[in-house]
N, C-alpha and C positions, 0 to 999 in steps of 0.2 A: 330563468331564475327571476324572482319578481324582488325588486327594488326595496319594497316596504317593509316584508317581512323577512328576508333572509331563507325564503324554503324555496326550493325546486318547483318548481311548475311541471303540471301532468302530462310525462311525455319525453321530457329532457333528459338525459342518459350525463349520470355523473362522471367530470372528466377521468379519474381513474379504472375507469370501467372498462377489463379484460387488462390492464398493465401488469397484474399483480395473484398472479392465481396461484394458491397456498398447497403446503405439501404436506404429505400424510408422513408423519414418523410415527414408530412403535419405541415406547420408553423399553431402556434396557433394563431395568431394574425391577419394574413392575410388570411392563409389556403394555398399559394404555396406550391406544393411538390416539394421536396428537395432530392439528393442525397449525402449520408455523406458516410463517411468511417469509418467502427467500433471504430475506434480510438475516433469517436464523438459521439458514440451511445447515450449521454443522450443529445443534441442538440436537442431545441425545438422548436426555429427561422431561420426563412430562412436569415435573414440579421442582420445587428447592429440596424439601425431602429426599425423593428420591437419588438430587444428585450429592445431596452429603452422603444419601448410603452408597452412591457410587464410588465418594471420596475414600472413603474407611480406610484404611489400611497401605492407603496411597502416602508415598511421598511427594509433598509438593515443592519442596526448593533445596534441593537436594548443595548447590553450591554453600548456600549458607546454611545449612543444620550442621551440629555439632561432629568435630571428626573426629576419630578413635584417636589416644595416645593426645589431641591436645587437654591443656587444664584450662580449668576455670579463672577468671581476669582476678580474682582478690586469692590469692594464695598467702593463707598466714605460719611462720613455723610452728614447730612442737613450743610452747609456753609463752605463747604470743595473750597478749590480754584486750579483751574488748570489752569496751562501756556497754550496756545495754538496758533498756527499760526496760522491769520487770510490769507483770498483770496488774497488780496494783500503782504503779507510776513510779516507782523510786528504780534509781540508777544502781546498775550492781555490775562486779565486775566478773569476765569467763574467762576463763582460762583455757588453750588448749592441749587436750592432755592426749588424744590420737590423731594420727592421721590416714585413720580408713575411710577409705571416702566414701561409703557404702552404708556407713553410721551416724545415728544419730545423736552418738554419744561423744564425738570429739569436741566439746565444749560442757567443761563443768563450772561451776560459780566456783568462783575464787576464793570465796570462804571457807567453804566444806575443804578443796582440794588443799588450803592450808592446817586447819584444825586436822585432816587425814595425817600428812604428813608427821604432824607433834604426837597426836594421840594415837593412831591406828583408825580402822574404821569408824562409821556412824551407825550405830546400831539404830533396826527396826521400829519407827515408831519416834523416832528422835529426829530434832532440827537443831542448825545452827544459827544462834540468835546473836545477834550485835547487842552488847550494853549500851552504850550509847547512842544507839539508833542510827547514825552514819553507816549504811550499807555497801560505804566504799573504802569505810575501815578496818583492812581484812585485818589487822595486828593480833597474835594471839591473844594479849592480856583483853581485848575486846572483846573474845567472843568467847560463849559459853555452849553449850549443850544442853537443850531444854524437850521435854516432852513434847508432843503437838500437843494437848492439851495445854497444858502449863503457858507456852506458847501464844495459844490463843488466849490464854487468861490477861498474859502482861499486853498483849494487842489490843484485848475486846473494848476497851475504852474508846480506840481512834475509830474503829469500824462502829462504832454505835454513835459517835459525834456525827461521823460520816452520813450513816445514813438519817439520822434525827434532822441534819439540817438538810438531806434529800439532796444530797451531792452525787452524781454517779465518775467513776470516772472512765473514758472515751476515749478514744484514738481519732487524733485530728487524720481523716485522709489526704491530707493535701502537704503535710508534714511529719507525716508518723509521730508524732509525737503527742504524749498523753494531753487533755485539755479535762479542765474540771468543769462540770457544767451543773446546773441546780435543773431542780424538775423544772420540763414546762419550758427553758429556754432552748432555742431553735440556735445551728450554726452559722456563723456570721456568713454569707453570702462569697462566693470567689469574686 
């Protein structure tokens, strides 16, 4: 090897040479033959593709995946109430009114399930709207029964403010919680 340049000089046989002679496998998946180096000997796929299609249908941690007959860590009973931010950012409250755990309906807003109970059903085409705008006021004397139009008429004022001054509103991922931002501003950095 010459000093200067760092290359082999013609002639000189690199120290690894015959240490290390590579084996022929055939992927299972595809059947490409592969050459590995003993270091891989139990390699059974010729690429990462091939060994997720290996994985498919595989279970892989069989001690910790979920067992038959246990429940979930947050178990609430029948009429348990939880805060929650609604799509547009305001706090609302749910109620739970089943517990099939199969469904998607064991949580309804707490306002409907209250005006249900005073009046009967919500007819098609109809919402339950807060007079006073406190979303977490479910008291009968607050809430009314209004068209979705109608609806959107006593709202359309905040949704035009809204977007006139180009506010969206956004789910901070780092705290689930809504954050208001104007066009054009970037999220502050973690």
């Amino acid at each position: 090897m010459s000093e200067s340049d760092g290359r082999f000089e013609k002639g000189l046989t690199p120290w690894n040479k015959g240490r290390g002679c590579q084996e022929t496998i055939s992927c299972i998946i595809c059947g490409t033959v592969v050459h590995v180096s003993p270091s891989k000997r139990g390699k059974r796929y010729c690429s990462k593709h091939c060994a997720m299609l290996g994985w498919a249908g595989q279970r892989r941690s069989r001690a910790t995946e979920f067992q038959k007959g246990h429940s979930q860590n947050e178990i609430f009973p029948l009429g348990a109430i939880r805060i929650r931010t609604d799509r547009s950012g305001n706090l609302r409250a749910w109620i739970k009114v089943s517990d099939d755990k199969h469904s998607s309906y064991d949580w309804r807003a707490n306002a409907v399930v209250v005006w249900e109970r005073v009046h009967g059903s919500i007819p098609h085409g109809f919402v339950v709207h807060h007079k006073d705008r406190d979303t977490l006021n479910d008291i009968i004397p607050n809430l009314e029964l209004q068209s979705r139009a109608d609806h959107m008429k006593e709202h359309k004022h905040e949704f035009e403010t809204a977007r006139q001054a180009g506010v969206s509103r956004k789910r901070d991922s780092r705290t689930s919680s809504p954050v208001l931002r104007t066009r054009g501003e970037q999220a502050d950095a973690p």
